[in-house]
C-alpha positions as a Markdown table, in Angstrom:
| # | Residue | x | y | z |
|---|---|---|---|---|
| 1 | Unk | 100.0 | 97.2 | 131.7 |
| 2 | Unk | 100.4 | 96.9 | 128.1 |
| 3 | Unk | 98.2 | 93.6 | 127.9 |
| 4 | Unk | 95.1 | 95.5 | 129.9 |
| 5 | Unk | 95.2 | 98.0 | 127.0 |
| 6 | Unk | 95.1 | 95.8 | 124.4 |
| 7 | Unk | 92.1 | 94.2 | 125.7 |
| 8 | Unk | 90.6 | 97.2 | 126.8 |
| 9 | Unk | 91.4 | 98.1 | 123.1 |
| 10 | Unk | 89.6 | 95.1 | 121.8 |
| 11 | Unk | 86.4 | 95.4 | 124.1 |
| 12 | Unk | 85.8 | 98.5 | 123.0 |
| 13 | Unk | 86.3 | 97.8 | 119.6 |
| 14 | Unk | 83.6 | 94.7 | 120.1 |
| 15 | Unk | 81.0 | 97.1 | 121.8 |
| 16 | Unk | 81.3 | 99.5 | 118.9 |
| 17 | Unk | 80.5 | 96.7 | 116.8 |
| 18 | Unk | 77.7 | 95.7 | 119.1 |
| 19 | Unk | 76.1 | 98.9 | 118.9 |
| 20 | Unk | 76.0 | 99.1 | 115.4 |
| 21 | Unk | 74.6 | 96.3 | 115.3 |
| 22 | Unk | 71.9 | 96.9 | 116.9 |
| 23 | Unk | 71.9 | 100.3 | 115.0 |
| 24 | Unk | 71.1 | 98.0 | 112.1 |
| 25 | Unk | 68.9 | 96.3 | 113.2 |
| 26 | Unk | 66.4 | 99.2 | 114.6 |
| 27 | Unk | 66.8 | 100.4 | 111.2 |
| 28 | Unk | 65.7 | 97.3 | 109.5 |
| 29 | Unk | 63.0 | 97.1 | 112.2 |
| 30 | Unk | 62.0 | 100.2 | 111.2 |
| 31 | Unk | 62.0 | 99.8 | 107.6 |
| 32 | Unk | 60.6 | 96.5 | 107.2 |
| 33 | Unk | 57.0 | 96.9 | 104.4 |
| 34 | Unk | 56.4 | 93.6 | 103.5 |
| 35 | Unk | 52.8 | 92.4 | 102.3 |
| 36 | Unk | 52.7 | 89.3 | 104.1 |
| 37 | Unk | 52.0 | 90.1 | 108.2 |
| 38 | Unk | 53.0 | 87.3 | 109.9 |
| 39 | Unk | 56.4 | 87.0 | 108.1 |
| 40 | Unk | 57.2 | 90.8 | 109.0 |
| 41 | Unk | 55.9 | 89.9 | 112.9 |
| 42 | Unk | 58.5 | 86.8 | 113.0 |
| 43 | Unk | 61.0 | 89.3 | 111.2 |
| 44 | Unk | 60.7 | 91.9 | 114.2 |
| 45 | Unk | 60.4 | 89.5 | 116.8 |
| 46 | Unk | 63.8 | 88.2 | 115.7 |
| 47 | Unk | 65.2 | 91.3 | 115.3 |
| 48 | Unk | 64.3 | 92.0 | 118.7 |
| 49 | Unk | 66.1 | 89.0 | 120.2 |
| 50 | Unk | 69.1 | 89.9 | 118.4 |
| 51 | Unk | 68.8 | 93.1 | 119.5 |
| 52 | Unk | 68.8 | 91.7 | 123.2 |
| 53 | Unk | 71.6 | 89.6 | 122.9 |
| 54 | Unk | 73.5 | 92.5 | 121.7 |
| 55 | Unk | 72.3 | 94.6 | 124.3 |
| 56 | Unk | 73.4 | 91.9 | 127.0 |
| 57 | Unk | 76.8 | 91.5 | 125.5 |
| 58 | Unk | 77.7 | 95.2 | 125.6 |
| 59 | Unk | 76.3 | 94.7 | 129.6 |
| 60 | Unk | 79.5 | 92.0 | 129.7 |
| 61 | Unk | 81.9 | 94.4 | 127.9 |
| 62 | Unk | 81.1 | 97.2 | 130.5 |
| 63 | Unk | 81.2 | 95.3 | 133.3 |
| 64 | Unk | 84.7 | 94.2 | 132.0 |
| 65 | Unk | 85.7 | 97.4 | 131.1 |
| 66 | Unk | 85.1 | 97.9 | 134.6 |
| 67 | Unk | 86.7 | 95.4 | 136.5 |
| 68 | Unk | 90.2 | 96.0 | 134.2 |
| 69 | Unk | 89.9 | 99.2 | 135.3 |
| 70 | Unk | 89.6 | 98.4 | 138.9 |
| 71 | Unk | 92.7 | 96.3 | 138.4 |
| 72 | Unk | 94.8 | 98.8 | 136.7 |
């Protein structure tokens, strides 16, 4: 049992980190004043994807959360 809370632990630990990333990164998104247009779009629309990926990877940590918790 001791293992499951320890990476129970450690996914939580990574989704915290996950969501402040993407915490961050509306932030920035909301922040960003720069002069030049199309530099800021590119900017944004990578700050989107990033945002995404972060977004899918909390998904995973749920959905392992989950199915430790199923086998506890």
């Amino acid at each position: 049992m001791p293992h499951y809370e320890q990476v129970r632990h450690a996914i939580s630990a990574r989704k915290h980190t996950l969501e402040s990333i993407i915490d961050g990164i509306r932030s920035r998104k909301n922040g960003i004043q720069d002069e030049n247009h199309e530099a800021e779009e590119k900017l944004i629309h990578r700050l989107t994807q990033i945002e995404e990926e972060a977004k899918d990877m909390i998904s995973h940590c749920e959905q392992t959360e989950n199915a430790l918790r199923r086998e506890i």
